[in-house]
N, C-alpha and C positions, 0 to 999 in steps of 0.2 A: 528750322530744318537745314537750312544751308552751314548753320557752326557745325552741326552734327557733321553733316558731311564734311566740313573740312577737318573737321577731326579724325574721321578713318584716312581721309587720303592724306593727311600728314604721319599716318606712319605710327601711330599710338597704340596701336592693339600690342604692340609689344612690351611697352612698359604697362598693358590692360594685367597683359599673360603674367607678367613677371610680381606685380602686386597680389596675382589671384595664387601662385604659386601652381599655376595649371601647366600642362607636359598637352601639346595635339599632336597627333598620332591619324595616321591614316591606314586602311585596312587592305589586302586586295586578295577577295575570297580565292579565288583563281588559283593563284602562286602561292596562297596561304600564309602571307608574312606580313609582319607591322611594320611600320616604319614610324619613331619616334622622335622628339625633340626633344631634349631634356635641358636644354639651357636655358628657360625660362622659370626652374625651379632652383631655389637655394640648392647648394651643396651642401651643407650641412643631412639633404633626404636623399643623396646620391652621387657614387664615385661611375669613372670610368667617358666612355665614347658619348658626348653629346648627340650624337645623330645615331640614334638605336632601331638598328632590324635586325628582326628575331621570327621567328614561324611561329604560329599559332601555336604548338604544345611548348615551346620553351616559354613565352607566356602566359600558359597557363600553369604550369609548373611552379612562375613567383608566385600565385598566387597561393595562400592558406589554405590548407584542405579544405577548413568549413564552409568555402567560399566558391569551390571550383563547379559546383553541380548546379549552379544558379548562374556563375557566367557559363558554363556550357552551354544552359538552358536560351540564356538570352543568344549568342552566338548561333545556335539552330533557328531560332526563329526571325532572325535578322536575315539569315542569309538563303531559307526557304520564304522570304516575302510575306513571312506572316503577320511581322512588326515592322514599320519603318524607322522607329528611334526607341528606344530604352536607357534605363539610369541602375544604379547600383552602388551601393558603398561595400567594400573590402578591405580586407588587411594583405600588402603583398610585397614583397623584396623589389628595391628602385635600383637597377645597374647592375653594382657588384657590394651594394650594399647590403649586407647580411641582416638588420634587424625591420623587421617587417614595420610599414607607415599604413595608416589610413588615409584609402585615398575614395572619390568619386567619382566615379563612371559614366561618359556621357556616351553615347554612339548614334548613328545618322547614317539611316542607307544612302549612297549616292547614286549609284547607277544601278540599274537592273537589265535583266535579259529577255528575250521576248514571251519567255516562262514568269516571270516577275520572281524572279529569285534575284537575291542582289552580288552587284557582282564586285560593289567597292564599296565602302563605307568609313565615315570620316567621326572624328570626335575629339576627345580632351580626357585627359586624368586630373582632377587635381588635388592637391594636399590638404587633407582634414584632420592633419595628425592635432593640432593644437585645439581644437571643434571636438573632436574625442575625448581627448583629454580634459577638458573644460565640464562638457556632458558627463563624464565619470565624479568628477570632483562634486559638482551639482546631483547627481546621484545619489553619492553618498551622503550630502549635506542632507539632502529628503530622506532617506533611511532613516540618518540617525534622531532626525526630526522625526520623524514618525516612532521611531521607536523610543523615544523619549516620551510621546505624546502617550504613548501606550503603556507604559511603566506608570504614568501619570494617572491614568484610567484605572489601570487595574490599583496601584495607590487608592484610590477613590474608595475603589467599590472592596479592597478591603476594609480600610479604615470604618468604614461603613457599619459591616457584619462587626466588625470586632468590636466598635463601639456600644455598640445595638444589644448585643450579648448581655454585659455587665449592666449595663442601664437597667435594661427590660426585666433582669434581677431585682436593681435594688429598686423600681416601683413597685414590682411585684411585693417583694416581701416586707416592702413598708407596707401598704394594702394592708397584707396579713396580719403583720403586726400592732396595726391601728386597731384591727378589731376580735385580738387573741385574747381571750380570759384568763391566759395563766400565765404563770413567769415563766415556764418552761417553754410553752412556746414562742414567748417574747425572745427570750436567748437564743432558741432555737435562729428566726427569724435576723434578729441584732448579727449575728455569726455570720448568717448569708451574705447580709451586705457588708457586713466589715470583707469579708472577702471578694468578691465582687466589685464596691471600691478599692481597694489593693490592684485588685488586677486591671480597673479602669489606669489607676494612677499609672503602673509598668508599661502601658501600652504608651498613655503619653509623652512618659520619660524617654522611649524606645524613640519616636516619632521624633523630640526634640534633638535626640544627642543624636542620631542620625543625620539629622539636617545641619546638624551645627557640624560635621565629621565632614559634608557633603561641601560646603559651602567653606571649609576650610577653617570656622571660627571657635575652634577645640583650642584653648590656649592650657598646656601641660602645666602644674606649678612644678615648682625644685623642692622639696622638703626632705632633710632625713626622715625616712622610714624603718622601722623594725619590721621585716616581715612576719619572720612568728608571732609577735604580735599581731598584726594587721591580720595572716590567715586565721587564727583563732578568735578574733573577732568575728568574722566573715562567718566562720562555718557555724559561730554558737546564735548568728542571725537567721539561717539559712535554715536551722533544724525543722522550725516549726512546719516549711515547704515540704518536708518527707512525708513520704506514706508509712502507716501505721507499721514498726515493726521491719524497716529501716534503718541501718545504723551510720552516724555518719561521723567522721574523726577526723582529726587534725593532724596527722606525724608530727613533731615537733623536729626542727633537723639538733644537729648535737650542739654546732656552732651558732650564734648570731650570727645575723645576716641584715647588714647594714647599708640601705641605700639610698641614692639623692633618688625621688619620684614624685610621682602625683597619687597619696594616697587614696583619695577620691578615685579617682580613675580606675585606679587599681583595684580596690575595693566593689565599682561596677562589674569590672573583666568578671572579679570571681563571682559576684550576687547573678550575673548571666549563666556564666555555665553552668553554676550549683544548680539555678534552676531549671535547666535545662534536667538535668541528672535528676533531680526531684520529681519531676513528671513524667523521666520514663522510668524510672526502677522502682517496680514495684514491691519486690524482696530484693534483700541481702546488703549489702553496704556499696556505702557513697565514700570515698576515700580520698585525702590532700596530701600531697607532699611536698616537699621542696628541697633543693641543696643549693648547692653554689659551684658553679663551674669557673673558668678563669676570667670570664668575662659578663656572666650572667646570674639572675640568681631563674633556677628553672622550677617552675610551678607546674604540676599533675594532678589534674579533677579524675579521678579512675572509676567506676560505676560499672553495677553490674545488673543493669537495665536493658529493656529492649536492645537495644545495639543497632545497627543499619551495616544492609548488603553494602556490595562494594560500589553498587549504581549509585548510590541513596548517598553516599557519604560524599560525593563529587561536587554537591549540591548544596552542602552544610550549610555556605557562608551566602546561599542566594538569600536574596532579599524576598520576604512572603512566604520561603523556602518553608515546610513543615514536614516532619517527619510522616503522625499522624495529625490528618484535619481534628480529629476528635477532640483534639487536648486545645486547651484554651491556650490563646498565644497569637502575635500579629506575625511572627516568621520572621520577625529585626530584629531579635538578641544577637545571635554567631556574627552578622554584618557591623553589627556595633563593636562587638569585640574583637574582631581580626581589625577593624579602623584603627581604636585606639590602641593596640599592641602593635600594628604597623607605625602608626605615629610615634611614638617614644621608640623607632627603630629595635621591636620583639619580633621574634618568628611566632605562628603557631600551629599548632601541629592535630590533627584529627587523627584515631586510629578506632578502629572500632569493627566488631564482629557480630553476626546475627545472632541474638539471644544468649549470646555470651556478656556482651556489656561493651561501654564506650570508654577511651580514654583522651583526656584532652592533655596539651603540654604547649605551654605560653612560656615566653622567658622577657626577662625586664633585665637589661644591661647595669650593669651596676654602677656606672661611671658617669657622670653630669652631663655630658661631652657630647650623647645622644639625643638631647634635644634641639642639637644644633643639624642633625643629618641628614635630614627630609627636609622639600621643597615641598609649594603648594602643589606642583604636576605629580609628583611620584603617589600624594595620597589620591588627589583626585581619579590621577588613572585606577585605581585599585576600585572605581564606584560607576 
């Protein structure tokens, strides 16, 4: 007990103040005015007069609007004897410093009158501004942890249904086909699940090149590519996906069109969006085109399908994202294709009308020199 004591009476409270970054301040309801210290706080949270008196409204004027009707509050009930101490955290101007600090509020009635109203009151402010800031960055760290965890959930419980779909197909109609008597409904049957596996297999595919898009391990090759070839490949694959009586073509452009790329990759872009276009257009034609700009070669899936309002289209490249829940599909096609056409440094481009039809437009740079122009931060940010 006695170091304690010799430690107040050696004088230490001031290097106490000056570590806490605390400002004491004393009140006098009376005359209505503060009178402050501010030399116990860094200058870096304040310019001007170390020994600050101000009246009660110029005081409460630094402070924040959001903040001023909670100290009023405390301030009535300090000085009608309701309360004899209160606390508070606020944001308010120090001196003649213009950018508002978090600071904490201590107050302490001293004396009162023989009404028990007080008549002086004593306290401290002190700087929380780094404690705020610390609490906000911690904030957002749980946010975005939460919202990760939750992307991960809903992840789940898609993967889940979408799985479940095609599975519960292909038992089903082996079942059937175990015990059909005729060849027709064996085909019948055999057709189901060739389909059915097809679209288990797209799902996986979706789930893998996604993660590998997410995790940054999408490694582009360099090959010459013919495009017109490649698209005419692409679209004479894609036929079978149309609905009956659907037409789908290939423009050939006039020129070759000759570039370093990853025809695999490429090859994915178009087998996504054609099927995309596949399942919603039900009449009229599915259309490709290409040409060559100065620096690009640009590709156009045109489709005169369903289409989406201009809410719906904002949404394209969300992940789970579905036009209609009806139509089989996990919602990761468009996120896989805006990754890998961002990667090889392409724009691309959604336009699309309601029951008019969609158009899409990707471009692949023509030049090697692209796969050198993304970092891992630029694709990551886009996920």
């Amino acid at each position: 007990m006695k170091k304690l004591q010799d430690f107040f009476t050696e004088n230490h409270m001031d290097e106490v103040l000056h570590s806490l970054n605390t400002i004491p301040w004393k009140f006098d309801f009376q005359q209505n005015v503060i009178m402050s210290n501010l030399s116990y706080i860094d200058t870096v949270y304040t310019q001007g007069e170390l020994i600050h008196e101000q009246s009660f409204e110029q005081f409460i004027s630094s402070i924040l609007p959001d903040f001023r009707e909670e100290m009023l509050g405390i301030y009535s009930r300090i000085k009608n004897g309701m309360a004899t101490r209160a606390n508070m955290e606020m944001k308010m101007k120090m001196g003649e410093r213009q950018t508002p600090v978090w600071v904490e509020i201590n107050i302490i009635a001293k004396e009162k009158d023989k009404n028990g109203q007080a008549l002086k009151a004593v306290g401290c402010a002190t700087i929380i501004q780094e404690r705020k800031e610390a609490e906000t960055v911690m904030l957002n760290a749980q946010r975005k942890a939460e919202q990760a965890n939750l992307i991960k959930t809903n992840f789940l419980a898609n993967m889940t249904h979408e799985f479940r779909t095609p599975l519960n197909s292909i038992l089903g109609f082996s079942t059937i086909m175990a015990h059909s008597s005729t060849i027709e409904e064996r085909m019948q049957c055999l057709g189901a699940i060739q389909t059915s596996g097809t679209l288990l297999l797209q799902i996986i595919e979706d789930v893998i090149e996604l993660s590998k898009l997410e995790a940054n391990e999408v490694e582009l090759r360099r090959n010459l590519v013919d495009i017109n070839v490649l698209l005419e490949k692409t679209v004479e694959d894609a036929k079978p996906m149309r609905k009956p009586g659907v037409e789908m073509s290939y423009h050939h452009t006039e020129v070759p069109i000759i570039l370093h790329g990853d025809e695999k990759k490429i090859a994915l872009v178009m087998k996504q969006i054609l099927d995309n276009s596949c399942k919603y257009t039900e009449h009229g034609s599915i259309d490709v085109y290409c040409h060559k700009s100065s620096e690009d070669a640009v590709i156009t899936i045109q489709d005169t399908g369903a289409g989406m309002s201009s809410d719906t289209i904002h949404h394209v490249f969300d992940r789970f994202y579905k036009g209609n829940t009806f139509i089989p599909g996990t919602g990761l096609g468009m996120s896989v294709v805006r990754g890998l056409v961002e990667l090889w440094n392409g724009t691309i481009k959604v336009d699309s009308e309601l029951d008019i039809g969609t158009s899409v437009t990707f471009t692949i740079p023509l030049h090697v020199s692209f796969f050198q122009n993304r970092t891992q931060r630029e694709i990551r940010a886009n996920f």
